[in-house]
C-alpha positions in Angstrom: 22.9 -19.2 44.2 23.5 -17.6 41.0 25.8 -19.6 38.8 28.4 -16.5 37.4 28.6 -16.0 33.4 24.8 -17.0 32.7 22.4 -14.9 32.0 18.8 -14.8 33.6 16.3 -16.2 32.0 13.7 -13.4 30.1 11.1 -14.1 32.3 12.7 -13.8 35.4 14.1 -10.0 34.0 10.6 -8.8 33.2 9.5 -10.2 36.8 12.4 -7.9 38.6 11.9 -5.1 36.3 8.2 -5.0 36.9 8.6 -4.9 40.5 11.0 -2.3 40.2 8.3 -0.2 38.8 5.7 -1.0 41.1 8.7 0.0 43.8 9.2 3.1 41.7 4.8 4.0 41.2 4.7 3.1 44.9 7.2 5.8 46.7 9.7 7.8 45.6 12.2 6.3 47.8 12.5 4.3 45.2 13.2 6.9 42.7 16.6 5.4 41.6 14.8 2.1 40.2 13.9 4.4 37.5 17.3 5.0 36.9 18.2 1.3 37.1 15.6 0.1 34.7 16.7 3.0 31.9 20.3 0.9 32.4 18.9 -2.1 32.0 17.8 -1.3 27.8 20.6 -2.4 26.1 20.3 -6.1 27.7 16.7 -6.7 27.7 15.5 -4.3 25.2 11.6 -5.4 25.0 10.9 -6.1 28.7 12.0 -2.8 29.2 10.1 -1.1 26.9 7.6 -1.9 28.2 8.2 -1.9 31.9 8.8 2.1 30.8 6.0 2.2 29.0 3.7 1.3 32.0 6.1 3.6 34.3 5.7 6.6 32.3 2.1 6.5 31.2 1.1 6.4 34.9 3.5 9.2 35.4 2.0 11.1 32.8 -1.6 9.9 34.1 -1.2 11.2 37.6 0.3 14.7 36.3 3.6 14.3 37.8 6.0 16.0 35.6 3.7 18.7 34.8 5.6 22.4 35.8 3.5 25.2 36.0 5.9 28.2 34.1 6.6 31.3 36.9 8.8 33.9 36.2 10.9 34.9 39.4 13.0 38.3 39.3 14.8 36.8 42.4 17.6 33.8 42.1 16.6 31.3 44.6 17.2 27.2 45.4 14.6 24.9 43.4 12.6 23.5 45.7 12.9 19.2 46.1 9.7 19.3 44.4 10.6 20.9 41.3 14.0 19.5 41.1 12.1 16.0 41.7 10.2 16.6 38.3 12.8 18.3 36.2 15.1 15.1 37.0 11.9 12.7 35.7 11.6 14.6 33.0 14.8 14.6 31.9 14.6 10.9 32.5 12.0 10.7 30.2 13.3 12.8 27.4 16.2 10.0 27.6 13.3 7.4 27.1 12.3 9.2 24.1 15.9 9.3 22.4 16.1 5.4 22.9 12.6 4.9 21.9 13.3 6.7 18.5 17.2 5.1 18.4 15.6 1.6 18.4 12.6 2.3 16.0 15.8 3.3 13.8 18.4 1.0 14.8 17.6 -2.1 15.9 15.9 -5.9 15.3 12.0 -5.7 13.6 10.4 -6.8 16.9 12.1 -4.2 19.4 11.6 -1.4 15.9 7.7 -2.5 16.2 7.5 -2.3 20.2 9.4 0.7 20.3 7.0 2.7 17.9 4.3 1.5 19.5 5.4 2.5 22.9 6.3 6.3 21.5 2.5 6.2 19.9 1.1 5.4 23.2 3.3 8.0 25.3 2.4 10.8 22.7 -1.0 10.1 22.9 -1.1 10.1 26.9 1.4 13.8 26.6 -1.5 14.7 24.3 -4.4 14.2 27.4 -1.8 15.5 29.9 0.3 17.4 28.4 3.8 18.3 30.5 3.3 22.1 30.7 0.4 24.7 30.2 -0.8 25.0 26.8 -2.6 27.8 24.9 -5.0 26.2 23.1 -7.3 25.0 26.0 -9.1 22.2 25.5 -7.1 20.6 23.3 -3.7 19.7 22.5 -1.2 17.5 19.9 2.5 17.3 20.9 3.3 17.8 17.3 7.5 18.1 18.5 6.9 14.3 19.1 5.1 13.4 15.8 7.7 14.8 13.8 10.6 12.8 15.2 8.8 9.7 14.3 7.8 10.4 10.9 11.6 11.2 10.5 12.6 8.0 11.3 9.9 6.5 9.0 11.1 8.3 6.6 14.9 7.1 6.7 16.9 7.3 4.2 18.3 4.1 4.9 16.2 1.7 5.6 12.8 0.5 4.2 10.3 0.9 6.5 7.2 -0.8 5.2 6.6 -2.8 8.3 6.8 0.1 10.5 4.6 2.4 8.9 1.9 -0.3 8.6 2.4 -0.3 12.4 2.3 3.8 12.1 -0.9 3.3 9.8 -2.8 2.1 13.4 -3.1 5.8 14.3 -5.0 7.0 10.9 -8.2 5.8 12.8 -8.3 9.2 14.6 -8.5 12.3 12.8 -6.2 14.3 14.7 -3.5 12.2 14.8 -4.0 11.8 10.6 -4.4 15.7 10.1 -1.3 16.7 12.3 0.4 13.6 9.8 -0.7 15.2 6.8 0.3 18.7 8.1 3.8 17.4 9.1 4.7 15.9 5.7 5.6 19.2 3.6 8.4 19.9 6.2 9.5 16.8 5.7 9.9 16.3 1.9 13.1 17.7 0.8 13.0 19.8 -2.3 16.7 18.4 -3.3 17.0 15.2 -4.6 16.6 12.0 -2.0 17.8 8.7 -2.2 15.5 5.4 -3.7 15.2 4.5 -0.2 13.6 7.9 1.0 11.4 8.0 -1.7 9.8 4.4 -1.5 9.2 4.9 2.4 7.4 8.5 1.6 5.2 7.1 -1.1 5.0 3.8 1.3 3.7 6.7 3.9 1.2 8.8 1.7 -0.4 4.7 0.3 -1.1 3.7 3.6 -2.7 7.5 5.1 -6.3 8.2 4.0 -6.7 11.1 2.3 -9.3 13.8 2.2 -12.5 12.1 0.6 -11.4 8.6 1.8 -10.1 10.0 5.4 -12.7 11.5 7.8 -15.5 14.1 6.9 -17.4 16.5 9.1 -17.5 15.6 12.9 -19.6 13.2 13.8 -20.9 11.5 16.9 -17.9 8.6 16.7 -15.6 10.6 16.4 -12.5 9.2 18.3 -9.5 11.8 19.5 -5.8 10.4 20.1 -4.8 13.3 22.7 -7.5 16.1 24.3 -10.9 15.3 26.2 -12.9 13.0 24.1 -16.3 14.0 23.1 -16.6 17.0 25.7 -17.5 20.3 25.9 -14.1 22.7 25.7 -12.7 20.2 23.3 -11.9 22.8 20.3 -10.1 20.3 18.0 -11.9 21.9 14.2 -13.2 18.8 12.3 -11.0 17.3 9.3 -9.6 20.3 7.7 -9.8 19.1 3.4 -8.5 22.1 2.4 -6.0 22.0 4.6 -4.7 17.8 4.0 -5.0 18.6 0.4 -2.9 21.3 0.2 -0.3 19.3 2.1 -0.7 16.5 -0.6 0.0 18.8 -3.3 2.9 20.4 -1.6 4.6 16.8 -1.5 3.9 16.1 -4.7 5.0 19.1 -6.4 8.6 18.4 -5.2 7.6 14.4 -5.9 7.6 15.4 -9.4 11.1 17.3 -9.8 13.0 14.3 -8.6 14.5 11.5 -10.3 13.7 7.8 -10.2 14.8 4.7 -10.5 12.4 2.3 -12.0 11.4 0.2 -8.9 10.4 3.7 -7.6 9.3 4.9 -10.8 6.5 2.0 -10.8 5.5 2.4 -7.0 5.2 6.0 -8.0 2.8 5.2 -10.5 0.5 3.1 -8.2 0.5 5.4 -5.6 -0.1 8.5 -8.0 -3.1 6.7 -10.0 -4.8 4.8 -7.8 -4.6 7.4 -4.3 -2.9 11.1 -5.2 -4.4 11.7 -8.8 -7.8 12.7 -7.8 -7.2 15.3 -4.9 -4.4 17.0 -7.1 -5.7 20.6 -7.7 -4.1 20.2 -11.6 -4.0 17.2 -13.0 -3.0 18.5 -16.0 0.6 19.3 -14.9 1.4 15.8 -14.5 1.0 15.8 -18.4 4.6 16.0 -19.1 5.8 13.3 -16.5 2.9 10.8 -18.1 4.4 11.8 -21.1 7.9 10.6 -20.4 6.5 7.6 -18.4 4.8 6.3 -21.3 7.6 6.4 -23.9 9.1 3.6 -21.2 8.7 0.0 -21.4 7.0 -2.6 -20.1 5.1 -1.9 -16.4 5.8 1.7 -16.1 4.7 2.4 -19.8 1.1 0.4 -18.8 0.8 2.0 -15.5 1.5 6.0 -17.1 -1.3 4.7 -19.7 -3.8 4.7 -17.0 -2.7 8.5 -16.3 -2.8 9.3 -19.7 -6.7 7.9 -19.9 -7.8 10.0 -17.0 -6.1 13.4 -18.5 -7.7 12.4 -22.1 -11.5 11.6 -20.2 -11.8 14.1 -17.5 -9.1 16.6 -18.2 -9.2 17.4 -21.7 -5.7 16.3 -22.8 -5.1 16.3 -26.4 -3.1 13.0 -27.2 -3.3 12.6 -31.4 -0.8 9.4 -30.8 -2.1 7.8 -28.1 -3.3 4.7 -30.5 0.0 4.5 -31.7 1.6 4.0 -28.6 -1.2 2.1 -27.1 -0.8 -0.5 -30.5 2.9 -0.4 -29.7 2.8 -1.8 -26.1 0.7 -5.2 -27.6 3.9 -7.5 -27.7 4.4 -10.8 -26.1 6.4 -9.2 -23.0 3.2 -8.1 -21.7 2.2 -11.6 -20.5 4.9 -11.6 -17.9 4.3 -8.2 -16.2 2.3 -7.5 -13.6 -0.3 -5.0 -15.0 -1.0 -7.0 -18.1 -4.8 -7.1 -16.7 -4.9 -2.8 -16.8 -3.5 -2.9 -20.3 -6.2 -5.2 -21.5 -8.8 -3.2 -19.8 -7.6 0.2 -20.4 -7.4 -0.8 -24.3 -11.1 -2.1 -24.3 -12.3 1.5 -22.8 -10.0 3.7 -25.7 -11.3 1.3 -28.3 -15.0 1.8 -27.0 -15.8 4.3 -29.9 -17.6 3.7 -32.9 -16.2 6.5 -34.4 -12.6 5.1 -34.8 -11.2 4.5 -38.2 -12.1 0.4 -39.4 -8.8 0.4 -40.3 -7.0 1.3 -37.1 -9.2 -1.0 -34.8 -8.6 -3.6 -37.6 -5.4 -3.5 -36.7 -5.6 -3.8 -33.2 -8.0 -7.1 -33.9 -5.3 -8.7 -36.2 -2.6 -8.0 -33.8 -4.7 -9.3 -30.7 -5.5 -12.4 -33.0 -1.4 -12.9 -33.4 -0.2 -13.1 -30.2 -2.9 -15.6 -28.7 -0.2 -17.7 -30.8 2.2 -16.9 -27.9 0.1 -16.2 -25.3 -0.7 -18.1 -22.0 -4.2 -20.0 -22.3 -6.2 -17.4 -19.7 -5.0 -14.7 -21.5 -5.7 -15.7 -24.6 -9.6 -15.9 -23.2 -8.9 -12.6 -22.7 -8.1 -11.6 -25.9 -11.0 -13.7 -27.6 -13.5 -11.4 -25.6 -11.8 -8.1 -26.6 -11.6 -9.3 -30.1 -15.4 -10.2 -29.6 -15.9 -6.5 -28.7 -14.2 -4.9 -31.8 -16.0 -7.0 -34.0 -19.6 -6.1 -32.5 -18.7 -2.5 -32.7 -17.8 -2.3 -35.9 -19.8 -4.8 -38.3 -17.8 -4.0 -41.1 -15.0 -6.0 -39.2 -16.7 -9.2 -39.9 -14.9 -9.6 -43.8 -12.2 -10.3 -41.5 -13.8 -13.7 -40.1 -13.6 -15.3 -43.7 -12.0 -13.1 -46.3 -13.7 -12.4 -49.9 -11.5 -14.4 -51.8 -13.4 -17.5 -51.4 -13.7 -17.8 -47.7 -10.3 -18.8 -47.7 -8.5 -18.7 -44.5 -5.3 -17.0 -45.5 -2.1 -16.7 -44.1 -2.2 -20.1 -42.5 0.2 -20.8 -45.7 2.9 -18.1 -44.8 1.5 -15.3 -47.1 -0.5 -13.2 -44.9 -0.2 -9.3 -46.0 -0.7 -8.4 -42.5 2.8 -6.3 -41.4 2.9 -7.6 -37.6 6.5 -5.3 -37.3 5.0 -1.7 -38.7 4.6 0.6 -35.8 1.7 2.3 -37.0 -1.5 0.4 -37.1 -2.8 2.0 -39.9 -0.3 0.7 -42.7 -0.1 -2.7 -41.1 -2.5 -3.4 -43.8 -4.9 -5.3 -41.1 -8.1 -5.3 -43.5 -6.7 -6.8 -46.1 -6.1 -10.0 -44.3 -8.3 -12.7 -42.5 -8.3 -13.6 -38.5 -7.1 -17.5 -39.2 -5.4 -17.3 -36.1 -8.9 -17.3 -34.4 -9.9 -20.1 -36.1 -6.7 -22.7 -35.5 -7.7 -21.7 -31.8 -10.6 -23.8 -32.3 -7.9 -26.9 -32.6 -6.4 -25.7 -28.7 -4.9 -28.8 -26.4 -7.1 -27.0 -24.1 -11.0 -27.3 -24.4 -12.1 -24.1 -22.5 -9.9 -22.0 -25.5 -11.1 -24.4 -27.9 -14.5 -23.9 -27.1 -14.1 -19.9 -26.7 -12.7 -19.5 -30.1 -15.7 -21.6 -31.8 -17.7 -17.5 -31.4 -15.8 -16.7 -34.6 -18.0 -19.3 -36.6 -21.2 -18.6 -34.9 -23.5 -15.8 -35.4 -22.1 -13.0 -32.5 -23.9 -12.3 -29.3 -25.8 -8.6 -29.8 -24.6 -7.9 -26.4 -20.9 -7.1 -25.4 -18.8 -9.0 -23.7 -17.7 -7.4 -19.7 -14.1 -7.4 -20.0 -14.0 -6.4 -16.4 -15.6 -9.3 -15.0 -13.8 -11.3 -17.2 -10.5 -10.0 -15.8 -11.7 -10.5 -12.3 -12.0 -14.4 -13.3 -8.5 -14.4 -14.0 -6.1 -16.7 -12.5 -4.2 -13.7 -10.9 -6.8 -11.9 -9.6 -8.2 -14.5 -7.8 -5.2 -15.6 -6.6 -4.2 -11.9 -4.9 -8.3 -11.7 -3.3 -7.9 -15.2 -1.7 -4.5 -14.2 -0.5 -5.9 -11.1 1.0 -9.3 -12.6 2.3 -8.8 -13.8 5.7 -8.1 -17.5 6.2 -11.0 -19.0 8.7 -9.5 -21.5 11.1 -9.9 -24.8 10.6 -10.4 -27.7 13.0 -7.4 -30.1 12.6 -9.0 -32.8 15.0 -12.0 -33.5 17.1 -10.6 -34.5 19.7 -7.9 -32.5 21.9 -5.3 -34.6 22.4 -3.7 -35.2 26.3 -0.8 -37.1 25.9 1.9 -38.5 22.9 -0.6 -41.7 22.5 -2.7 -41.2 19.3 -6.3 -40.4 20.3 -8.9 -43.2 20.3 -10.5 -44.0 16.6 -7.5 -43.3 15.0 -7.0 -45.6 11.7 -3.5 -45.4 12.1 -3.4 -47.1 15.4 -5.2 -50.2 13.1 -2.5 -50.5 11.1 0.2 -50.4 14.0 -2.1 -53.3 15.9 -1.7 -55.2 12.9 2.0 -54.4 12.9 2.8 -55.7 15.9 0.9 -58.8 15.8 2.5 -59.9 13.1 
């Protein structure tokens, strides 16, 4: 006897609501379960998920609400048949408006199982699709794409979670071209909000895109809706012109919108390390880069990168890009994320031989000065890219013991070196010594000691990898062990049966002795 005011248990709910759809699969005398189960969502939201889930993909698998369209010149009844399937389908178009209200509206688990659930149904529409189609053979129920993306894309709530969820589906290429084609609708032209923006550029990170997507068709090729692999299946192979000129829509009203700097620096990422190289011109992110790099700290590093591919592969006159990139070397750049980018971005602008001796003497000095400040892997860092400028430029070696005697000046406070001049070539760099170098060989810690000790030996004839020195870093290997995956690991050898400690335990030694005593 049920006891009133108390709820049944979850397990007992999903039992009766699973035999209310076998009821319901099994004769449609037992049509109104359906209805009884659709009441049943606001108090037991994931069991009846998926009890609809089940209901409706064998609806949709036996062809059950699929209406044939006649045109009648007379008025006449429906027949029980046809009123039979417009009332299902109507009960599943009410599915589909809770489905995308909880992927919206609700707790992360029932967001995640309802998503997944619309995924599945628009896959199995896709196979069997509710009405006759033209495009024989084939077809993607695009009307229910776009309603997810929308709610993906909400304005008010970050969605990262979902859309890595959402991400599942860019293993087939129809389901990631019909994305990529739905996107341009999507992006407003008028300004959106931070939280619009960070899902959209959360959306385009996670999608492949053309060269890194799917190419020509090929013998695995896996469909989400149509005939798989079958003659009559006349789904055209991963349209590249066609996701790239998506791209570049969304990005051209990307870059007429204003951004706030958390934005600003996922922008960034997304634009240099996935959009940049499928842009059709580059070169009209120039003024954007521009701005980006008059900006301190992360985003100013992260618009450098931009500013290196436009110089290298785009022809981009930049006469002050030393300048700027002398002016980002301060002791800030220790604590930010993208110190590692900076430091390796440098070492590729200060490759040239052809550089004045005075400006790289500059950067040298300046390096030199902040390994005062600086953190002891980073200042390995900076030994190594000092290391480089001096092996490019010979004529940098005065600086290891300057002509006056071999002295090491500065260390008594008169250094002529201008550490505040913003231009690095009156900072007056050659006419002092790199003694900051050489009180490194005095570090508390041996590993910096023992790096700076290169400045009194004869140097290598090679250069030094700054890349796979950057790898080494602490940080780097910290973020590729977090994202390798963790193996399991046996906690004991023996599985244990009760709340007694199992036998050879040293513990249970101790506790003898306890109790004896």
């Amino acid at each position: 006897m049920a006891v009133p005011g108390v709820c049944l248990p979850q397990k007992n709910t999903s039992r009766v609501l699973r035999q209310k759809a076998e009821e319901f699969l099994a004769s449609r005398k037992y049509a109104n379960n359906l209805v009884d189960i659709i009441g049943q969502w606001e108090e037991s939201n994931t069991s009846c998920i998926l009890t609809l889930e089940m209901i409706f993909i064998e609806v949709l698998k036996r062809g059950n609400m699929y209406q044939e369209q006649s045109i009648s010149l007379t008025i006449s009844e429906p027949s029980p048949e046809s009123r039979y399937i417009s009332w299902l389908r109507n009960c599943y178009e009410e599915v589909w408006g809770k489905l995308l209200q909880s992927i919206e509206g609700c707790r992360p688990a029932i967001q995640l199982q309802a998503l997944s659930t619309a995924l599945k149904l628009m896959a199995e529409e896709g196979k069997m699709p509710l009405e006759p189609t033209d495009n024989l053979g084939y077809y993607f129920p695009l009307h229910r794409l776009k309603p997810i993306l929308m709610k993906l894309l909400s304005p008010d709530n970050e969605n990262t979670n979902l859309i890595a969820r959402f991400q599942e589906i860019a293993a087939y290429p129809d389901a990631l071209y019909f994305t990529w084609k739905s996107l341009p609708a999507l992006t407003p032209k008028k300004q959106p909000n931070d939280t619009y923006i960070s899902n959209l550029l959360e959306l385009i990170d996670k999608m492949p895109l053309p060269k890194d997507g799917h190419g020509e068709k090929d013998e695995e090729w896996k469909l989400l809706c149509g005939p798989q692999q079958e003659e009559g299946n006349n789904f055209v192979s991963w349209d590249q012109f066609g996701t790239r000129k998506a791209l570049n829509k969304v990005w051209a009203c990307v870059m007429h919108w204003e951004l706030g700097v958390q934005v600003h620096k996922k922008l960034l990422v997304v634009l240099l390390e996935r959009v940049i190289h499928h842009l059709d011109k580059p070169i009209l992110l120039t003024d954007f880069l521009m701005d980006s790099l008059d900006i301190d700290g992360p985003i100013g590093m992260l618009a450098l990168q931009g500013v290196f591919l436009l110089v290298t592969k785009h022809n981009l006159d930049y006469p002050n890009i030393f300048t700027k990139l002398y002016s980002m070397f301060e002791p800030e750049i220790f604590h930010t994320k993208y110190k590692a980018r900076l430091f390796y971005l440098s070492d590729l602008f200060l490759s040239s031989t052809h550089l004045p001796e005075a400006l790289v003497a500059a950067f040298a000095k300046r390096l030199a000065r902040l390994t005062l400040v600086a953190p002891p892997e980073d200042i390995l860092i900076i030994l190594l890219f000092v290391g480089n400028l001096l092996l490019r430029h010979p004529g940098l070696k005065r600086m290891i013991d300057h002509p006056e005697g071999g002295e090491v000046k500065g260390s008594s406070g008169d250094d002529p070196f201008l550490m505040e001049e913003r231009d690095p070539l009156l900072s007056n760099a050659l006419m002092t010594s790199l003694w900051e170098i050489r009180a490194l060989q005095w570090h508390t810690m041996p590993g910096v000691a023992a790096a700076a000790r290169f400045i009194r030996d004869p140097l290598p004839s090679v250069e030094y990898d700054m890349a796979a020195a950057l790898e080494r870093t602490g940080g780097h290997i910290f973020e590729r062990e977090l994202k390798s995956k963790v193996k399991e690991i046996m906690l004991t050898f023996e599985r244990p049966t009760s709340m007694a400690l199992p036998k050879g335990e040293r513990l249970l030694q101790y506790w003898q002795l306890t109790t004896i005593h």
